[in-house]
N, C-alpha and C positions, 0 to 999 in steps of 0.2 A: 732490691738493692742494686746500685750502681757498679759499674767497673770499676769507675772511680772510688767509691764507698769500700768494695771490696781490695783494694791494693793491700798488696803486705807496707810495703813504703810510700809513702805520700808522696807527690809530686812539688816542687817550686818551680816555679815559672821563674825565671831570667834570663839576659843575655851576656855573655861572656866569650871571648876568644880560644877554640879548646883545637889541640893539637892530636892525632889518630897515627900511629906509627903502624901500619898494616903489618901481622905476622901472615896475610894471606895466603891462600893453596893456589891465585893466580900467579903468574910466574913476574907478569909485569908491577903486581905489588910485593910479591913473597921478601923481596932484596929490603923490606923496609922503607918506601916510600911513605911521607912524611903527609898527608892531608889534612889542611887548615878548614876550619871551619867556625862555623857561631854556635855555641850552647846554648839548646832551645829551654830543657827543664830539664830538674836533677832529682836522683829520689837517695837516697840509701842502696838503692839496686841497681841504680845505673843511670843513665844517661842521653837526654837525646840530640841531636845538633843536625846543623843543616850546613852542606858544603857544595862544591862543581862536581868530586867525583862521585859514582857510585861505587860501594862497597857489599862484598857479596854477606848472605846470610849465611852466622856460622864461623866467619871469620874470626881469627883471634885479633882484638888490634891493641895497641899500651896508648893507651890516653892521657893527654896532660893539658890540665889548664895552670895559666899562667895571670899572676897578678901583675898589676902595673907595676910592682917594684921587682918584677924579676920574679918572686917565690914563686916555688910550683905547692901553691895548697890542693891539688890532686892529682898524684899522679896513681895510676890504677892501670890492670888490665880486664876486658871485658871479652865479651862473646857480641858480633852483630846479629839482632832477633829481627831485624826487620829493615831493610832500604827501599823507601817508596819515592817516585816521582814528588815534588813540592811546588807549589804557585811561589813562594817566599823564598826557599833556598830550591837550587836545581834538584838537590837530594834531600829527602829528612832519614838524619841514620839514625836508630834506635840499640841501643846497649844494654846490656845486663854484667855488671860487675864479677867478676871469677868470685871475690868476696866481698860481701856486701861490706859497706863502711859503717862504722860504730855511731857517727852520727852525721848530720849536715853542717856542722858546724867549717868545713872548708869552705862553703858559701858564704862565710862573712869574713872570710878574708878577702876577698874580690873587691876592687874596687870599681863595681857594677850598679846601673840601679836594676833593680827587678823589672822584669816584662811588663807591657802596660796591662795585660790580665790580670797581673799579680798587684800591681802597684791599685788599681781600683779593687778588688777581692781584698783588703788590705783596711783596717779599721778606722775610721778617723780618732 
């Protein structure tokens, strides 16, 4: 069995505009600096997106993504489990939700199309 197989929360691939407000233990983040990024995939557990800065492991950060009409259908705060260098974004930040969400249903409030992973994995 897969890592994949074995998740407690399924992953979706898409892209969307998602906002990181750092509760960081660095000093030059801790004041709530504000890092914009693109939302790679989402589960129920968390979150992953790719941005310029890096953010350390551990950190608390409040997250928000933003619909084109303004609505914030997710606003959360999370734990960062992992910041690795990316070919595609400078950073890929990876998230775990303080509490998991009840379902994915904030993902179709987005007006996004799905990742092109997702858009072929996707039925005709």
């Amino acid at each position: 069995m897969s890592a994949t197989d074995r998740r407690r929360f399924p992953r979706v691939e898409l892209t969307a505009p998602i906002f990181a407000r750092c509760r960081s233990r660095d000093p030059a983040l801790a004041q709530g600096t504000t890092v914009i990024g693109t939302l790679v995939n989402a589960s129920r557990g968390g979150v992953a997106f790719g941005c310029d800065e890096a953010l350390e492991t551990g950190d608390l950060v409040e997250l928000a993504v933003r619909a084109a009409d303004g609505s914030s259908p997710l606003d959360r705060y999370a734990h960062v489990v992992a910041c690795d260098e990316d070919v595609a974004h400078r950073h890929l930040v990876r998230c775990a939700f303080v509490d998991p969400t009840e379902t994915l249903d904030w993902v179709g409030c987005l007006d996004v199309e799905p990742a092109p992973e997702a858009r072929s994995a996707r039925p005709a």
